[in-house]
LOTORVEX-474638 format. One line per field, with one value per residue (C-alpha): residue in one letter; x, y, z; residue number from 0. Coordinates in nm, 4 decimals. Each point is the difference from the previous one (the first is absolute). Layout:
<sites>
r = [a;...]
c1 = [X;...]
c2 = [Y;...]
c3 = [Z;...]
k = [NUM;...]
</sites>
This chain:
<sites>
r = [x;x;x;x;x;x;x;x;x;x;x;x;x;x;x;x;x;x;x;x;x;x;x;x;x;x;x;x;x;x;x;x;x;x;x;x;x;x;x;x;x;x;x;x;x;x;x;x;x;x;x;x;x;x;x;x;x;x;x;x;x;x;x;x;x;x;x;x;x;x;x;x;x;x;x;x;x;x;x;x;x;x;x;x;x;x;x;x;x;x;x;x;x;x;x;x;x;x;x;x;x;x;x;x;x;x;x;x;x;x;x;x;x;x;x;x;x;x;x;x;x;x;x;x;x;x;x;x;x;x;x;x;x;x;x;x;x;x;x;x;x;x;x;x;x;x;x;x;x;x;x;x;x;x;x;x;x;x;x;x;x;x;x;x;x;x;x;x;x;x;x;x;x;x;x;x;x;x;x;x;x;x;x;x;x;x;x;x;x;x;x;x;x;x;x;x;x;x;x;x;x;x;x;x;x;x;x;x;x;x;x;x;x;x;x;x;x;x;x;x;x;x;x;x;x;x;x;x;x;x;x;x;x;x;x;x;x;x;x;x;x;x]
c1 = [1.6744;-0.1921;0.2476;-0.1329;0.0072;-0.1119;-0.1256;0.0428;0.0934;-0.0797;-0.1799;-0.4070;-0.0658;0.2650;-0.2118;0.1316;-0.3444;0.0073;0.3615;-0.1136;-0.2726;0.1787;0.2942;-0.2128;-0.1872;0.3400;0.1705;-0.3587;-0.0226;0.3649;-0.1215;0.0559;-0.2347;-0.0089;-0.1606;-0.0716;-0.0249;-0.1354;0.1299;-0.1531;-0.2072;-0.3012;0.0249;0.0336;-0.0514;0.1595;-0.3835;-0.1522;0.3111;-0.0269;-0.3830;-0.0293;-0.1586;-0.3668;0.2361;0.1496;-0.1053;0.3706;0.3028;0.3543;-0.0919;-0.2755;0.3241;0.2079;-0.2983;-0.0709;-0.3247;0.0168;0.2016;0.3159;-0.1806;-0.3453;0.1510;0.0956;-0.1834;-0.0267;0.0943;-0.0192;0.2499;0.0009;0.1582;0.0148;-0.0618;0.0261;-0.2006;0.1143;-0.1831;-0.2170;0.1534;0.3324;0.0369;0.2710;0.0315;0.1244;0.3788;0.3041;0.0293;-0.3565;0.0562;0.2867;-0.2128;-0.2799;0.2513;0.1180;-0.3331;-0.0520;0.3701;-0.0838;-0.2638;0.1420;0.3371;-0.0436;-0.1530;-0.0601;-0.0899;-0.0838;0.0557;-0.1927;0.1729;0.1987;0.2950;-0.1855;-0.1174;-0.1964;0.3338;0.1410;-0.2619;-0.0274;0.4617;-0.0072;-0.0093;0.2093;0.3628;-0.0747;-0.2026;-0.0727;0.0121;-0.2527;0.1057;-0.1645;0.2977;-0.0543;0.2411;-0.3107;-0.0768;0.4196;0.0471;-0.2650;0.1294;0.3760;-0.0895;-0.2956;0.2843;0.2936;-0.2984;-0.0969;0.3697;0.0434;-0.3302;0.1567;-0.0647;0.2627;-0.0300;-0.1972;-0.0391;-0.1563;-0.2963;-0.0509;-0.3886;-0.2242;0.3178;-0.1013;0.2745;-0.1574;0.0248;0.3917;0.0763;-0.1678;0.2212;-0.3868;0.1189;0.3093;0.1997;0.0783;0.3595;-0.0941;-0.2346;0.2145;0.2774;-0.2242;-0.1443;0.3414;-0.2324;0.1103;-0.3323;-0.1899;-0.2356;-0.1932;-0.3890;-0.0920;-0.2950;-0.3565;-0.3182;-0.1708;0.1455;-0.2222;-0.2540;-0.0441;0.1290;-0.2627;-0.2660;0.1618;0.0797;0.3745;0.2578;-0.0442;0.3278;0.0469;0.0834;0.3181;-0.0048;-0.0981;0.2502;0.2231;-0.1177;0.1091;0.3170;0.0906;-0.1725;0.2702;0.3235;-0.1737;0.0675;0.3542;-0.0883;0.1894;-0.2379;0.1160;-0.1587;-0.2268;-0.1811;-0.3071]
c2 = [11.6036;-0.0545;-0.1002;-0.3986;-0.0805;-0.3057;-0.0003;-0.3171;-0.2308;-0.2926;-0.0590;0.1554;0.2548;0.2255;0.2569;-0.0176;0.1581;0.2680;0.1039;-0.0515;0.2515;0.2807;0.0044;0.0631;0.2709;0.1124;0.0220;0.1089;0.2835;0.1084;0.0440;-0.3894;-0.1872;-0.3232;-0.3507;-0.2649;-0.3836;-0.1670;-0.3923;-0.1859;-0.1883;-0.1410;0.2246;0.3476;0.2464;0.3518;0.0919;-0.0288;0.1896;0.2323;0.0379;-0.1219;-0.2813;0.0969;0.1297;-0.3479;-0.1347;-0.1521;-0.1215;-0.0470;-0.3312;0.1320;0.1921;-0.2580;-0.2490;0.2772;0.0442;0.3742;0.2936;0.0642;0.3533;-0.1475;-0.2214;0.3228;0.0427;0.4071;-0.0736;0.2628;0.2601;0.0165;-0.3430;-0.2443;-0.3624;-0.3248;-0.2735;-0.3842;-0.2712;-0.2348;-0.2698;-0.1229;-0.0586;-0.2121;0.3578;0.1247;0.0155;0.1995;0.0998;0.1109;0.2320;0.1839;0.0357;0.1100;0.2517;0.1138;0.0879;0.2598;0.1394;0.3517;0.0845;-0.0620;0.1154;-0.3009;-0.3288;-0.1796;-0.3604;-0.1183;-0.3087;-0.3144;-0.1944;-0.2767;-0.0866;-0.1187;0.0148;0.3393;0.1566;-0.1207;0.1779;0.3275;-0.0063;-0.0621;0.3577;0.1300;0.1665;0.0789;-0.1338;0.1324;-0.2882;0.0681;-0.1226;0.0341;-0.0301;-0.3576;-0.2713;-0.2070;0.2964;0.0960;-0.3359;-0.0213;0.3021;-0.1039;-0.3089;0.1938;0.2888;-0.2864;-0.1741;0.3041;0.0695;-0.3562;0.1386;0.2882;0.2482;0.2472;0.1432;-0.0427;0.3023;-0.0881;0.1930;-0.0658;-0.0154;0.0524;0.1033;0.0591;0.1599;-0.0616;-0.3598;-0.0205;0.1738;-0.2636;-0.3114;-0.1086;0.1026;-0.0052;0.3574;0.1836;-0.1382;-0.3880;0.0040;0.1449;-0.2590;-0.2745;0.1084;0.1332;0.2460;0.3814;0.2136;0.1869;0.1232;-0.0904;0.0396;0.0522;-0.2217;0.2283;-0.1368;0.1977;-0.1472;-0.3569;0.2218;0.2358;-0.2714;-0.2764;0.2653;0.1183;0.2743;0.2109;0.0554;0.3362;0.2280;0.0626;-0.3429;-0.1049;-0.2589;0.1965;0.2136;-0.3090;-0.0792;0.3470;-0.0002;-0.3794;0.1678;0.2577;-0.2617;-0.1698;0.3051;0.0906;0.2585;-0.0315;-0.0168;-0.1010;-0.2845;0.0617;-0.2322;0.0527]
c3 = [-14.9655;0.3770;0.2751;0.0627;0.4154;0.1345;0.3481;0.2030;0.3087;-0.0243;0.3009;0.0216;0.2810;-0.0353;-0.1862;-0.3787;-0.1273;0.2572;-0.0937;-0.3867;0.0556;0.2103;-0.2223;-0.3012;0.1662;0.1106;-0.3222;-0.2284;0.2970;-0.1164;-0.3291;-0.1955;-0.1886;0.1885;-0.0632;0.2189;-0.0977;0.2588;-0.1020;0.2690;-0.2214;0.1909;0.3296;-0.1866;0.2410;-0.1045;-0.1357;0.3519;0.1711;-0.2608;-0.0291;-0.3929;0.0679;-0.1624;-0.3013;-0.1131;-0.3183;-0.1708;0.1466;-0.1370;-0.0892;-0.2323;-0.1490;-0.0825;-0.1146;-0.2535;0.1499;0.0709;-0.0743;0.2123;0.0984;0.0717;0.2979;0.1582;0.3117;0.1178;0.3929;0.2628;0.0323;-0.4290;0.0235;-0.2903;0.0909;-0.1301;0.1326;0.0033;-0.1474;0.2219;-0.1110;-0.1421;-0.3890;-0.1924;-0.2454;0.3618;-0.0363;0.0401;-0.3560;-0.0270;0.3595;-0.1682;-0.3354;0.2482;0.1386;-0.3294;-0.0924;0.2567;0.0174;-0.2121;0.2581;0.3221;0.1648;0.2433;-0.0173;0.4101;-0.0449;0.3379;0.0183;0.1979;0.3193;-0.0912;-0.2317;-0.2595;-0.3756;0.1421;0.1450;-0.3465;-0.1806;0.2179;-0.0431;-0.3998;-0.0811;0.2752;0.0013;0.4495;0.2789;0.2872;0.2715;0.3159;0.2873;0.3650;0.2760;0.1044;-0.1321;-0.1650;-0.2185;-0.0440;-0.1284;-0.2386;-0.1316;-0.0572;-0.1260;-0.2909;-0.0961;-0.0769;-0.2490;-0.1317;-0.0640;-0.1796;-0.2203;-0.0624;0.1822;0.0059;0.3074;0.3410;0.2804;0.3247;0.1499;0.4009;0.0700;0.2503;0.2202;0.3740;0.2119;0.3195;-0.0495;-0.1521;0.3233;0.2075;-0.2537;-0.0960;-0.3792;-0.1857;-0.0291;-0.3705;0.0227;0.0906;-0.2759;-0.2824;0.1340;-0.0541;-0.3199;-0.1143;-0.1758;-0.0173;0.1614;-0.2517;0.3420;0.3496;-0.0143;0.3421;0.1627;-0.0890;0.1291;-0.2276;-0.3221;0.0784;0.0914;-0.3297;-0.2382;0.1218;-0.0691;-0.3639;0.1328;-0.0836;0.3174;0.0759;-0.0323;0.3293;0.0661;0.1311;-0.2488;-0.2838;0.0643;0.0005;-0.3471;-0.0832;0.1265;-0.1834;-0.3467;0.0279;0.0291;-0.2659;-0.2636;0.1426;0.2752;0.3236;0.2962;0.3359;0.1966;0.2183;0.3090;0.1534]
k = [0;1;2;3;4;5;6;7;8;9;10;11;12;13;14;15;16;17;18;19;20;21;22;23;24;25;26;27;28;29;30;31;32;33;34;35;36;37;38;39;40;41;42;43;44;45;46;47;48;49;50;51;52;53;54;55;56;57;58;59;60;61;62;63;64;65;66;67;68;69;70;71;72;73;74;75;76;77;78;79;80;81;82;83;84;85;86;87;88;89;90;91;92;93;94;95;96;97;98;99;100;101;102;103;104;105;106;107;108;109;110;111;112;113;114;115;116;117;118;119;120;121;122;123;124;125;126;127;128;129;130;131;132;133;134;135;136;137;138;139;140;141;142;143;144;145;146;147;148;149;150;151;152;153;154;155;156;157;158;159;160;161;162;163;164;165;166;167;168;169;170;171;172;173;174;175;176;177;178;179;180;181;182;183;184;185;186;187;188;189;190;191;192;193;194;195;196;197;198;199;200;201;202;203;204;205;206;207;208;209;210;211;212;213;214;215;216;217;218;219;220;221;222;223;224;225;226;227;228;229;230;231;232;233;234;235;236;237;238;239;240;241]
</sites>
């Protein structure tokens, strides 16, 4: 059975669908089959970031309407990714109990299921959390963005979600020195989240994304991404800042 992980905040910006994509690569890279769900139904945009775009036909919604095979929604991504679109637009058939018999349908061929999930705290966080046992809360290091997180990982605890690790993004050290950001310590106090990783700040992440393009490996954040794929399956990495 995949490992379900729900990737949220609560609050747009923060760069969900970046961390969505990099972890994949990450953990496919290290040898897993991994799927992404991209639930932001209406403003789906893992196929641009992941240059699949020209390749959608279906879309999970297709799936649970019955109107397509659960394999024929699969979208080949870049990198040998395995995508699923959202829908354009949202359904009544659209519930929780259909997104964990969406998730159930792909479970023998996957090792990990990523739904990234829209901003907000509602029905679309819902939906993207259904299937979940962890999330992975993104947080930039300003309060706004700490906040939003704290207050998505206690409702996705009242769902049901198990468990919730917090990933630091777009982390710039330069500007934590200066007191223009929060530090790693103010915002796991605030969250009261234990740190699953720090993704450093990486112009070049926008840059290849926007384009479809993969982060290259060289990357401080790609290597980020590797380093938070390897705490995910049990391997004892030590944190490292850029």
């Amino acid at each position: 059975m995949a490992k379900h992980i729900v990737i949220a905040s609560g609050k747009g910006g923060v760069g969900k669908s970046s961390v969505s994509a990099g972890l994949a690569l990450a953990l496919q890279r290290d040898g897993y089959r991994v799927l992404l769900v991209d639930c932001d139904i209406g403003l789906r945009s893992l196929d641009l970031i992941l240059g699949a775009g020209a390749a959608l036909l279906f879309h999970w919604g297709d799936v649970i309407q019955k109107r397509c095979a659960p394999d024929q929604a699969v979208i080949a991504a870049a990198g040998g990714l395995s995508l699923l679109s959202a829908p354009s637009d949202f359904e009544p058939a659209y519930t929780p109990e259909a997104m964990r018999e969406l998730a159930a349908a792909y479970d023998g061929e996957f090792d990990y299921i990523l739904f990234d999930s829209p901003a907000g705290v509602g029905l679309g966080l819902e939906l993207a959390a259904a299937a979940a046992e962890l999330a992975l809360i993104i947080a930039t290091p300003d309060e706004v963005c700490v906040r939003s997180g704290q207050v998505t990982a206690d409702l996705l605890s009242r769902w049901g979600v198990a468990e919730s690790r917090l990933i630091i993004n777009r982390f710039d050290a330069k500007s934590v020195a200066k007191k223009k950001l929060l530090n790693i310590d103010e915002v796991i106090d605030s969250t009261h989240l234990r740190l699953l990783g720090v993704v450093p700040s990486d112009q070049t992440v926008l840059f290849r994304m926007s384009r479809g393009q993969l982060i290259g490996a060289k990357s401080k954040a790609m290597q980020a991404f590797v380093r938070i794929a390897q705490r995910l399956n049990g391997k004892r990495v030590l944190l490292e800042i850029d």
